[in-house]
N, C-alpha and C positions, 0 to 999 in steps of 0.2 A: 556333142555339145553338152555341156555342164553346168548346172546352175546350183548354186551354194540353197537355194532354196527346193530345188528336189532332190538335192542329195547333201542334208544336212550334217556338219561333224559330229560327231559323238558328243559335243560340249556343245551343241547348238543351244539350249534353252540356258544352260548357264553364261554364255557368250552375251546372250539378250539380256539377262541378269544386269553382269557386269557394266555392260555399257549401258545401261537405265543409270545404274546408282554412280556410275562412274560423272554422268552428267549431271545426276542432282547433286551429288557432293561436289564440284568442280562449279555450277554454278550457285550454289548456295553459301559455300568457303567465301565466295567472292562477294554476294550480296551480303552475308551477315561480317565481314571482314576478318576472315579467316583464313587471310591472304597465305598466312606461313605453312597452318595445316594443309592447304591445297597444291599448294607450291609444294614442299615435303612429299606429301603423294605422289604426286605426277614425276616427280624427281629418283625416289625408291622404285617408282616401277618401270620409269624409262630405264633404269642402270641395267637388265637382263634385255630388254627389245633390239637394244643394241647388237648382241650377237644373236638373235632368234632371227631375224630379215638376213641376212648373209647366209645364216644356215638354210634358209629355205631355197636361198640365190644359188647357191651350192651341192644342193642337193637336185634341184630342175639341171646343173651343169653336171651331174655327175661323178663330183668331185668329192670321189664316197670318203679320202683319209679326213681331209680339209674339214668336207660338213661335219663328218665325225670328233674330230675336234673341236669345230666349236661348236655343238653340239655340247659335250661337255662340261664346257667352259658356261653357256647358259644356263645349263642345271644346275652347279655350281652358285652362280649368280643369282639363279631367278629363289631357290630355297635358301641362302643367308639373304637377302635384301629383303623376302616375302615371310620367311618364316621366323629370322632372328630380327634382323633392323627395325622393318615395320614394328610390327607387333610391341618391340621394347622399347623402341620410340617414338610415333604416334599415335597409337593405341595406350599407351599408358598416360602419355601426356594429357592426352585427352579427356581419358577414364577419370584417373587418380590425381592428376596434379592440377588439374584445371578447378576441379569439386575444390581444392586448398583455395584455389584464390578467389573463385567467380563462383556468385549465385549459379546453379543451373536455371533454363529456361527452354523451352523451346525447340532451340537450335541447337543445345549440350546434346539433347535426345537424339535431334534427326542427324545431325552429323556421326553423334557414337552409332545409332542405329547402320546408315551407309556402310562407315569404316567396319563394322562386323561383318555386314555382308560381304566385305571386298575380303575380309581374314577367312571366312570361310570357304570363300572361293579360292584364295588362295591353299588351305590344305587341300581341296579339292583336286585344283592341278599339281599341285606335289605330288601327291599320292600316282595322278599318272604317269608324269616326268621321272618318280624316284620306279613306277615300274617300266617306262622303256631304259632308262640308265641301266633296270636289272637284266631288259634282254639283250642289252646290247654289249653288258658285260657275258654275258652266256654265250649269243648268238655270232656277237661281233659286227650286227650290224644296227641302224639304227632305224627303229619303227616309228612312223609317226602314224598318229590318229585323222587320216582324213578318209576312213571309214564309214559306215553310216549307218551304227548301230542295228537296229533290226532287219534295217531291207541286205545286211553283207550275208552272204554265204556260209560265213566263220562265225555267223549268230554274234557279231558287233564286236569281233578282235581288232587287232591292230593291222593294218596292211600296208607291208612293207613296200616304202616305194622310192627304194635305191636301183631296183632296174626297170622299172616304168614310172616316171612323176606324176604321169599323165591317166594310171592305170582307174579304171573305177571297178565298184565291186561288182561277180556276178548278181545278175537279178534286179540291179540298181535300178532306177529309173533312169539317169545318165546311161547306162548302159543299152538299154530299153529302145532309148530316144536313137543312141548308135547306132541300131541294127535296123531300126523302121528307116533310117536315110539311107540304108545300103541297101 
């Protein structure tokens, strides 16, 4: 038995990040009528989610070429919509074109303040996605991060799980919990 709370992802505290500021931005867009930047965002980041759930569907079936593909195809997706779109079209809109028309106040801050966070976070997970792209250009297969940093065995690598989905790290507490029910 497994709990996301004893055996945290590798992105665990930037996951809590994310969804803090994903909520204040999502409700604050809407309070101060910010309707379009909010919209916009949730719009650029659902356009990768779409193929990341099928891959996950895909990879619990096995379905090592498929998820590999679209695998891909999200990497793809998630670094132009995260790293080119956003950034050059809400993030600047925001920044620079908004200071042309509208007083700043307030809400110019806390809104550019969120939308950094969310840029930062996004080179974050690029950085990971552009290095499993790199071993799965290498290896030929593809690694995801449901690892668990300190407590893995591999001192917080990636652990591959195209032949167990299910697999948890030695040492884990998931693992721990395994072996005290048997």
């Amino acid at each position: 038995m497994s709990s996301s709370f004893l055996d945290p992802l590798v992105d665990f505290k930037e996951q809590i990040v994310h969804h803090a500021a994903t909520i204040f931005l999502i409700s604050f867009s809407y309070c101060a009528n910010y309707i379009r930047i909010g919209t916009l965002v949730m719009v650029i980041h659902d356009a990768s989610d779409c193929f990341l759930e099928p891959t996950k569907i895909f990879n619990y079936m096995k379905w090592k070429k498929t998820c590999d593909s679209l695998f891909m195809i999200f990497s793809a997706v998630f670094l132009i919509s995260r790293l080119v779109i956003y950034p050059y079209t809400v993030l600047y809109n925001t920044y620079y074109y908004s200071m042309e028309i509208f007083q700043p106040f307030f809400g110019y801050y806390f809104v550019n303040v969120l939308l950094m966070i969310l840029q930062l976070l996004h080179v974050f997970w690029s950085c990971l996605i552009i290095h499993m792209v790199y071993k799965f250009i290498l290896q030929g297969t593809v690694y995801i991060s449901f690892c668990l940093g300190s407590s893995c065995s591999n001192g917080g690598q990636w652990a591959c799980l195209n032949d167990n989905p299910f697999q948890t790290a030695p040492g884990s507490a998931a693992q721990q919990a395994q072996s005290n029910q048997t």
